[in-house]
C-alpha positions as CSV (number, residue, x, y, z in Angstrom):
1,X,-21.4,41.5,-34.9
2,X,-23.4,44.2,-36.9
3,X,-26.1,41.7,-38.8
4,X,-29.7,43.0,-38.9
5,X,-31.2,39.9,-37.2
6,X,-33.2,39.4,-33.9
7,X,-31.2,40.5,-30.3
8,X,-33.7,37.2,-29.0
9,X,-32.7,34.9,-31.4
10,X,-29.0,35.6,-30.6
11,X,-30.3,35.2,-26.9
12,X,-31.6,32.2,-27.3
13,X,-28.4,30.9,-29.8
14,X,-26.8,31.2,-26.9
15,X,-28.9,29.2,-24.3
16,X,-28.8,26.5,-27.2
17,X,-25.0,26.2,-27.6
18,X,-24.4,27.4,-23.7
19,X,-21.6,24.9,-23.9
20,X,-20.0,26.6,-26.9
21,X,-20.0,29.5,-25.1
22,X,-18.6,28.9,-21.8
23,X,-15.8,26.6,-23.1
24,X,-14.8,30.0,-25.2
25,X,-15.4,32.5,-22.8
26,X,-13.2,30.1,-20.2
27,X,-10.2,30.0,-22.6
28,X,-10.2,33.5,-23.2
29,X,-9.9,33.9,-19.2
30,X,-6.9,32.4,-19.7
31,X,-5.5,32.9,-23.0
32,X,-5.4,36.8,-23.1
33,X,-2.6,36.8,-20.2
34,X,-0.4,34.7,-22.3
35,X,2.8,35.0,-23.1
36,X,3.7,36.4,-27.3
37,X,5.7,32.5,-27.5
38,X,2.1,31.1,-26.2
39,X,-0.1,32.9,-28.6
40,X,1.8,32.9,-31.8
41,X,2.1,29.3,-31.0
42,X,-1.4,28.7,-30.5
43,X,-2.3,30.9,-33.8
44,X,0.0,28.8,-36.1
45,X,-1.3,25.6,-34.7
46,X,-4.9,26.7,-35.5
47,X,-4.0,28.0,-38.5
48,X,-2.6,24.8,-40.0
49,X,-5.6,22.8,-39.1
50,X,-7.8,25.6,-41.0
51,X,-5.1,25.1,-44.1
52,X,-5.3,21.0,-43.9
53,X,-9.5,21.8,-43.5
54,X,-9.7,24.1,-46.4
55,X,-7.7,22.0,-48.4
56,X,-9.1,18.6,-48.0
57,X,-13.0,19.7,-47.7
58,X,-13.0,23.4,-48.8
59,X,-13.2,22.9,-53.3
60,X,-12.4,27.0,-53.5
61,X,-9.1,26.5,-51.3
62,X,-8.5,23.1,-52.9
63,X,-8.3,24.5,-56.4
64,X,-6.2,27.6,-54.8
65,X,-3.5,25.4,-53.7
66,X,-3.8,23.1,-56.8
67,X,-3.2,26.1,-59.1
68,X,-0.2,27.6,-57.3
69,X,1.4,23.7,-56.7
70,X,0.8,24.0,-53.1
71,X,0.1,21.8,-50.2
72,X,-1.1,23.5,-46.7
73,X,2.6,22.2,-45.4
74,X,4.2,25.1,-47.4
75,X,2.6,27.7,-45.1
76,X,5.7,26.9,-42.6
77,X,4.8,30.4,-40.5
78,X,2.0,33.3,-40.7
79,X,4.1,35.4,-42.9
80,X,4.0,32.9,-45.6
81,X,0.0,33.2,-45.4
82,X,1.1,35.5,-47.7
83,X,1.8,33.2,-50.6
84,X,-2.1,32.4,-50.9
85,X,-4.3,35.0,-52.6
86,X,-6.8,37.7,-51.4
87,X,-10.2,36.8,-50.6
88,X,-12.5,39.5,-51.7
89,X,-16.6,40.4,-51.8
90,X,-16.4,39.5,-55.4
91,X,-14.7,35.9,-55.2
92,X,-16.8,35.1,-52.4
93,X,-20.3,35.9,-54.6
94,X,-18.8,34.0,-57.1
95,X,-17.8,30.9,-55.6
96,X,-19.5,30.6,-52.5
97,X,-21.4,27.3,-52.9
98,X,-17.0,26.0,-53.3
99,X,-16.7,28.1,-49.7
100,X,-18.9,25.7,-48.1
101,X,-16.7,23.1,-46.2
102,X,-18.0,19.6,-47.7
103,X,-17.7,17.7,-44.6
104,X,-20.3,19.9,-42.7
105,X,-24.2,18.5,-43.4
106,X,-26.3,21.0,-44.3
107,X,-28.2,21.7,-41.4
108,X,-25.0,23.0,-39.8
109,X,-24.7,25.8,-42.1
110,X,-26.6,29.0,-41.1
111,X,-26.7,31.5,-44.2
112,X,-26.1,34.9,-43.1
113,X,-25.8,38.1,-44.6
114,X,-23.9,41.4,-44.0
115,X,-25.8,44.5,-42.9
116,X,-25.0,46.1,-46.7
117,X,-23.7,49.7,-45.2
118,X,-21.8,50.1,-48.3
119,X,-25.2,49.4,-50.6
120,X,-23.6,46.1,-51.7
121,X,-24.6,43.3,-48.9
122,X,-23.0,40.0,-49.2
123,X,-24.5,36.3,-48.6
124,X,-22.0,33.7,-46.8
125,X,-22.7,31.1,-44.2
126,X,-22.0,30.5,-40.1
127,X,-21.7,27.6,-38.4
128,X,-25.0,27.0,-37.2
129,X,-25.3,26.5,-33.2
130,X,-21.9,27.4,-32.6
131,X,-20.6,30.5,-34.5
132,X,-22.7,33.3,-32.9
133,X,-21.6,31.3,-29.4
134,X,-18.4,31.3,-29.6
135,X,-19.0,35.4,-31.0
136,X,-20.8,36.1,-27.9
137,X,-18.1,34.9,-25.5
138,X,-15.6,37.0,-27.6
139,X,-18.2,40.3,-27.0
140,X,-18.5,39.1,-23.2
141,X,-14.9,39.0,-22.8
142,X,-14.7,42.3,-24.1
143,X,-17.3,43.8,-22.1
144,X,-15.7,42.2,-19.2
145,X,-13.1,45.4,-19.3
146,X,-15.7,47.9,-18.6
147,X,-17.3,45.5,-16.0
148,X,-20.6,44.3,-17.9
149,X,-23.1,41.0,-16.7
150,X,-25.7,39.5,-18.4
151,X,-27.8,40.4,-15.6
152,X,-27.1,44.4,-15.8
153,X,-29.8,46.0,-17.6
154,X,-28.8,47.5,-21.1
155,X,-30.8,49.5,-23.5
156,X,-29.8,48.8,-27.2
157,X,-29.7,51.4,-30.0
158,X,-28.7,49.2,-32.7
159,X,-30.6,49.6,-35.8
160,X,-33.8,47.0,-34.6
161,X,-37.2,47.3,-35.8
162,X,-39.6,48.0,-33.1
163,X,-43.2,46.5,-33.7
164,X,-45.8,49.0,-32.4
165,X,-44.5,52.5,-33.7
166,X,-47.1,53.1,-34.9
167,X,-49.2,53.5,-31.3
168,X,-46.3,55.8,-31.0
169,X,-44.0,53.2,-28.7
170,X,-40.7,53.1,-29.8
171,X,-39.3,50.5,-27.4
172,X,-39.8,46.9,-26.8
173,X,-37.9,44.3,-24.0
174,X,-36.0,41.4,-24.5
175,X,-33.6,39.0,-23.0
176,X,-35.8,38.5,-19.8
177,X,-36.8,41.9,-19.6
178,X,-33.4,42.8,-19.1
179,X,-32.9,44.7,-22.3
180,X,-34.5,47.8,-23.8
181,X,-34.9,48.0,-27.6
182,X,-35.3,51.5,-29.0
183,X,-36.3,51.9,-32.5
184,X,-33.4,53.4,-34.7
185,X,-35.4,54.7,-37.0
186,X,-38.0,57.4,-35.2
187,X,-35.4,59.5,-33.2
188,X,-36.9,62.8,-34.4
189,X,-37.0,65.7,-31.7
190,X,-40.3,65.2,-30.9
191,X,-39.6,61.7,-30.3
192,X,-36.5,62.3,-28.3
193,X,-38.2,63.7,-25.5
194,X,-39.6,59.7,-24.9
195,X,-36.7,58.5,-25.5
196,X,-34.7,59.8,-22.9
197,X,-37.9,59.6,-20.5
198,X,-37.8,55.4,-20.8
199,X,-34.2,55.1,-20.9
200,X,-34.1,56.8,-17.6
201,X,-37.3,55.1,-16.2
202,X,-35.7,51.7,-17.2
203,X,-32.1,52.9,-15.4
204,X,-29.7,50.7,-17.3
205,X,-26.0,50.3,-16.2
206,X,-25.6,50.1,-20.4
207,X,-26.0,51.4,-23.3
208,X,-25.0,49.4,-26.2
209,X,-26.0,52.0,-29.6
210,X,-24.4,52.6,-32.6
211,X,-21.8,55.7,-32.1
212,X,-24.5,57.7,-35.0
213,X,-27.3,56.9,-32.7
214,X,-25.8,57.5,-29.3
215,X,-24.7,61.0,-30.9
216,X,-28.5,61.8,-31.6
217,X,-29.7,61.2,-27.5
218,X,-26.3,63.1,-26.2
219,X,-26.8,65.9,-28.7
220,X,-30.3,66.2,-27.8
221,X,-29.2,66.2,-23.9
222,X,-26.8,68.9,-24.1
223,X,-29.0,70.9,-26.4
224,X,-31.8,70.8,-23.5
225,X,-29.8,70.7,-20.5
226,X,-31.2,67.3,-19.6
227,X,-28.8,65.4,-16.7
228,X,-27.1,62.2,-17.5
229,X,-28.6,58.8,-16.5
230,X,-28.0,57.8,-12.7
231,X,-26.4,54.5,-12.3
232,X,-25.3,54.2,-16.5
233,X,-21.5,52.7,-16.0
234,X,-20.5,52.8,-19.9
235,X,-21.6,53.0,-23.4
236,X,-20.6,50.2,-26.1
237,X,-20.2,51.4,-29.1
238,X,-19.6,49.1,-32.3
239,X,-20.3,48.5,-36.3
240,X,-19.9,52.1,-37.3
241,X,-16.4,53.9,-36.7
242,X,-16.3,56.1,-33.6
243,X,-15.2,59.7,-34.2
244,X,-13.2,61.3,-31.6
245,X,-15.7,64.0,-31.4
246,X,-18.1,61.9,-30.8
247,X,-16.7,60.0,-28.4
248,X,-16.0,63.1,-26.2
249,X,-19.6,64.1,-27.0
250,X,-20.9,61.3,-25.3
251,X,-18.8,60.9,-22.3
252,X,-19.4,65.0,-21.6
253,X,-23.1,64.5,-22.1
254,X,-23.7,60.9,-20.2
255,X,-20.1,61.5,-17.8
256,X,-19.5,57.4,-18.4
257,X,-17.3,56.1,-20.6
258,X,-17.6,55.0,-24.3
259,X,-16.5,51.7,-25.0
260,X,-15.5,50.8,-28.5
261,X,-14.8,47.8,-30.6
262,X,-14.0,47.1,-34.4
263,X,-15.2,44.0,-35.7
264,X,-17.4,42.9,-38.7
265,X,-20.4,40.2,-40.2
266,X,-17.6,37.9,-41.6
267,X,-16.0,37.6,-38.5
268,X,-12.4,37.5,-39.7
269,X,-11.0,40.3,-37.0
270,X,-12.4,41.2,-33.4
271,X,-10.9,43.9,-31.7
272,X,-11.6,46.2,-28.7
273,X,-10.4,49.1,-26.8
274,X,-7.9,48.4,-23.7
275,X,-9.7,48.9,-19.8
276,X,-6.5,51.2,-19.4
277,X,-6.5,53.5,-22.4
278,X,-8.3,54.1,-25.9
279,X,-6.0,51.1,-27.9
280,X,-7.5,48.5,-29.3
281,X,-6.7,45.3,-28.4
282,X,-6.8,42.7,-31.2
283,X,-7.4,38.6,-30.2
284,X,-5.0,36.9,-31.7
285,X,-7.7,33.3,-31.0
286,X,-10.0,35.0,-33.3
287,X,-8.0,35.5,-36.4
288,X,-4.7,36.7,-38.1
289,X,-4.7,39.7,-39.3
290,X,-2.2,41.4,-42.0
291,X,-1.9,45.4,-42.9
292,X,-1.3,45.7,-46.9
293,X,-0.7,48.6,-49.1
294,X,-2.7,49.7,-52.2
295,X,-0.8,47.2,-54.6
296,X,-2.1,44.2,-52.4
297,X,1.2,43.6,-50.6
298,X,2.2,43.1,-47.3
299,X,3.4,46.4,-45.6
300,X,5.4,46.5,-42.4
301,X,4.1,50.1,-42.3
302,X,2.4,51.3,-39.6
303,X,-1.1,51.6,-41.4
304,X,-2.3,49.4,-44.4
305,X,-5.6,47.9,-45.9
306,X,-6.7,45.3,-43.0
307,X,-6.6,41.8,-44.3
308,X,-7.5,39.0,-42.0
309,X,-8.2,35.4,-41.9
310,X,-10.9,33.9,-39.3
311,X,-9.6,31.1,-37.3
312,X,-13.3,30.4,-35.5
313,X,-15.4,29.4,-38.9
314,X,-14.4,26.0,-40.1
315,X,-17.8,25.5,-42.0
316,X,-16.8,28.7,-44.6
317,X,-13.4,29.5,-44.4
318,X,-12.5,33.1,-44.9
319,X,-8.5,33.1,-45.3
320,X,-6.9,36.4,-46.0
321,X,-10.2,38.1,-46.6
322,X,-9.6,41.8,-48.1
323,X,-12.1,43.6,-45.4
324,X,-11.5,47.2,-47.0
325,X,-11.2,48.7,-43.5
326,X,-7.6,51.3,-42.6
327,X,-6.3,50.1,-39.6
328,X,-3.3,52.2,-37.2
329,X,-0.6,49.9,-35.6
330,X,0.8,50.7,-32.1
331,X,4.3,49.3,-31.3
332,X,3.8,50.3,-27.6
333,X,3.4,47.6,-25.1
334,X,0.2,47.7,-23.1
335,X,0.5,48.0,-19.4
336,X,-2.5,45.9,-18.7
337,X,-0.6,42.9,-18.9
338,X,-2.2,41.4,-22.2
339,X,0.2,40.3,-25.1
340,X,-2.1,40.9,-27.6
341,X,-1.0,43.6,-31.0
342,X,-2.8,47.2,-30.6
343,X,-4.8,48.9,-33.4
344,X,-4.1,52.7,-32.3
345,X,-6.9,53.8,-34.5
346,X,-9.2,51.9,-37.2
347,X,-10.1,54.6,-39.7
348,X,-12.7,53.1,-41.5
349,X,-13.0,51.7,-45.3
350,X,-11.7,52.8,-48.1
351,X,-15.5,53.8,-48.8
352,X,-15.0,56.5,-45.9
353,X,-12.5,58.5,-47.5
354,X,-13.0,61.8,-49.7
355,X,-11.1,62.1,-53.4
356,X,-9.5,65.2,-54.2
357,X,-8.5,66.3,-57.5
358,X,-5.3,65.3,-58.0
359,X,-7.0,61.7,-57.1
360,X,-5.5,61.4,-53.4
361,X,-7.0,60.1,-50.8
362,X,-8.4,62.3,-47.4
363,X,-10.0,60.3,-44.5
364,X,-13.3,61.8,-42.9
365,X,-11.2,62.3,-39.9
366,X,-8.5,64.7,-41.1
367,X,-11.1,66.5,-43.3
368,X,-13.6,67.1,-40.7
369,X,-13.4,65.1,-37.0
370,X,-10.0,65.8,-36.3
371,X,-11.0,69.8,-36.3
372,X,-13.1,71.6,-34.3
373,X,-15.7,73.5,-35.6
374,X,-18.2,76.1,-33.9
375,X,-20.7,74.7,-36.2
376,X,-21.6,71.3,-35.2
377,X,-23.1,72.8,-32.5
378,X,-25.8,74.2,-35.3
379,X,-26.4,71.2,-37.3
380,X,-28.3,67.8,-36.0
381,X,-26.9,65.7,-38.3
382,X,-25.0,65.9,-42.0
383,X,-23.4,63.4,-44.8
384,X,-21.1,64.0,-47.4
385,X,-21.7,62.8,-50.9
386,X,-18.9,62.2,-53.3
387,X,-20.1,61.9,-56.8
388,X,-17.2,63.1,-58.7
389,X,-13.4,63.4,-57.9
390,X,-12.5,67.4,-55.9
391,X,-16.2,67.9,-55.1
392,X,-18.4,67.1,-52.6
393,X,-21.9,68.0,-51.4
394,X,-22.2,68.4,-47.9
395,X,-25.8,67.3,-46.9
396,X,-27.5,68.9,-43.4
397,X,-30.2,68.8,-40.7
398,X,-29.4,72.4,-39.4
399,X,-30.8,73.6,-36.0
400,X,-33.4,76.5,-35.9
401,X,-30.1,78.8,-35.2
402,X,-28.1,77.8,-38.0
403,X,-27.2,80.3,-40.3
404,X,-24.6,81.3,-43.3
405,X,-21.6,81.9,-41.1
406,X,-21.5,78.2,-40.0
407,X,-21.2,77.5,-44.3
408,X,-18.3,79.7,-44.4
409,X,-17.0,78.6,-41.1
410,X,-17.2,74.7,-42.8
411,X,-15.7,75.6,-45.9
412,X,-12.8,77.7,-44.2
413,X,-12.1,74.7,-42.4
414,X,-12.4,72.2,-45.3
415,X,-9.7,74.1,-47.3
416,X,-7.2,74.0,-44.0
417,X,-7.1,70.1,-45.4
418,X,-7.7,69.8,-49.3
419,X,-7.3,74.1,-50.7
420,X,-8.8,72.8,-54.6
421,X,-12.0,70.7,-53.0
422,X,-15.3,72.2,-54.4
423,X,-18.2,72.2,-51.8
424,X,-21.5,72.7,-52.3
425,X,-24.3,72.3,-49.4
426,X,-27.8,71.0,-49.6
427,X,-30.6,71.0,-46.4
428,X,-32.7,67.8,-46.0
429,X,-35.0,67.1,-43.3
430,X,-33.9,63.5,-42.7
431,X,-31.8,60.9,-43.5
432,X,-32.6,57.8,-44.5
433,X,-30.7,54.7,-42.5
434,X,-29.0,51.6,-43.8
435,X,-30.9,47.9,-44.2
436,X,-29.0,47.7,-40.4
437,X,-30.0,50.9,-39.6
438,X,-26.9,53.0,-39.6
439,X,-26.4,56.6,-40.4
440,X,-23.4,56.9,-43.0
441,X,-21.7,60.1,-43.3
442,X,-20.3,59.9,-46.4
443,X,-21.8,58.3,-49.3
444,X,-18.7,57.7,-51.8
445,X,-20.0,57.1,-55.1
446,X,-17.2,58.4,-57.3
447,X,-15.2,54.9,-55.5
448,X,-18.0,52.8,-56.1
């Protein structure tokens, strides 16, 4: 979901468009024990009304189709999607009063903008009522696997602003007083202590939290020896990637599991992890997705660029939208009995991965997370600036033992990946978080 916006006013969305809702969440019931014949089937059939929509009320995808001497009947299966362009960022800030759908009034459009992780946020439109509905029963039904009600309490750690921090409360409750909302923003370690105190006063069966912020509170558990929450069942994690080592962090530290899901603000791809196992599962009712390779072609690799098209928002149609993001394949078959294709690993956007010298790319997780190093357990929290091509500046919150060893245990490690990578190391006090409220760990601006 990941926009910076209200966790009541997507309460009460809800309670407005109930029916939107349960009609979605009651076909999903269904529909993700399907057979593959019953799903492609159903994706194809959805796609061509989007195509016959876009072209007859959609004046972008009109004038794409004109220009290429196309009619939606040409798209005769989902590999042809293929013959239609890429939607990026740019085309959409370009044209996006010609990505409004024509036959939608104007009260039915709900402008929207993306949480701007990357420093470049992007304006497009929902429809209004019914898109963050139907996005809710998708989240339910994912929740579902780890055994989630709207009734459980849940604290959330998702990059809200808190009103009265300033009295030095960093927590207010919503959703019928069954949710907790903790500030991202003030968890210092002299904060913490609170933190930790309310969470366990308020006993939630969930946490839903960013993976940077649930790494702060089970970091600052194991540090003090404090005992995990009583009756927690799982931690949700979603809108930042999930590090293995932070995964393992958490589940050590709060001994619950951690929950994942990849999906984003244009709502073009929803995928979450498997009750069985750490695959993601990826709903084939939400969208079609595509892996392509750095020319912009269709791959049948086993990684690619993830391009997807939405087949929920009829009122701004995002076909074959270039989301930036890696994605893993898995051929395996799942043995929980859904038909559904398997993301193995998402590993982030391109904006996540380090250049060397010799202009290759080197993903956060082979440089650093897939290694262990003695370190971490020194450092609070660190980023990685990229400003030019083989160098990087490794940015750090140390602990009070830190010392020069763990620099020389970091760069010994560094240069197991990438031997020519010049590192340099700077020592902050804080980081500052995203419009969303996200900690990013590498700040790529030689990409940018």
């Amino acid at each position: 979901m990941g926009l910076n916006d209200s966790i009541t006013v997507k309460a009460l969305s809800i309670l407005r468009a109930y029916g939107s809702f349960r009609n979605t969440y009651n076909f999903l019931k269904n529909s993700q024990y399907w057979g593959p014949d019953q799903l492609e089937k159903y994706q194809f059939e959805r796609l061509n009304d989007l195509l016959e929509h876009s072209y007859e009320n959609v004046p972008y995808y009109r004038k794409v189709f004109n220009e290429r001497d196309l009619v939606p009947s040409d798209i005769y299966d989902i590999k042809s999607l293929s013959m239609l362009p890429l939607l990026t960022k740019d085309i959409i800030k370009n044209n996006l009063k010609d990505l409004k759908a024509t036959n939608f009034s104007e009260n039915k459009f709900e402008h929207v903008t993306t949480g701007g992780s990357t420093g470049d946020p992007m304006g497009f439109y929902y429809e209004k009522g019914v898109s963050r509905a139907q996005e809710w029963a998708f989240i339910k039904t994912l929740w579902d696997r780890v055994g989630y009600r709207f009734r459980d309490k849940c604290v959330i750690l998702r990059g809200n602003v808190v009103k009265d921090t300033e009295k030095g409360k960093f927590w207010e409750k919503s959703f019928f007083g069954r949710w907790l909302i903790l500030s991202s923003y003030h968890m210092t370690d002299e904060n913490l202590v609170s933190y930790v105190d309310k969470i366990r006063e308020f006993d939630p069966k969930f946490i839903q939290a960013y993976p940077s912020n649930i790494t702060i509170i089970a970091k600052f558990m194991e540090k003090n020896g404090l005992s995990p929450f009583k009756n927690l069942k799982a931690v949700l994690c979603g809108s930042e990637n999930i590090y293995t080592w932070q995964k393992e962090l958490a589940e050590r530290v709060l001994n619950c599991r951690v929950y994942s899901w990849y999906g984003h603000s244009e709502r073009t791809i929803l995928a979450g992890e498997c009750e069985l196992n750490s695959n993601y599962h990826i709903f084939p009712e939400y969208g079609i997705f595509e892996l392509i390779n750095d020319s912009g072609n269709v791959t049948n690799d086993n990684n690619g660029i993830i391009v997807s098209t939405s087949l929920t928002n009829f009122a701004m149609p995002f076909i074959r939208y270039k989301t930036d993001d890696i994605g893993v394949i898995s051929k395996e078959k799942c043995s929980c009995g859904r038909n559904y294709p398997l993301f193995q690993t998402i590993e982030g956007r391109l904006q996540d991965y380090i250049i060397t010298k010799n202009k290759n790319l080197v993903s956060l997780t082979a440089l650093i997370f897939s290694q262990h190093f003695n370190s971490f357990s020194f450092i609070k929290e660190m980023q990685i600036v990229q400003n030019e091509a083989g160098k990087i500046i490794i940015k750090i919150i140390p602990e009070a033992n830190y010392s020069k060893k763990n620099e020389v245990e970091i760069i010994s490690k560094i240069k197991n990946v990438v031997v020519d990578l010049k590192i340099d190391f700077e020592y902050v006090d804080t980081f500052p978080r995203t419009n969303s409220g996200k900690h990013r760990f590498l700040i790529q601006n030689y990409i940018n």
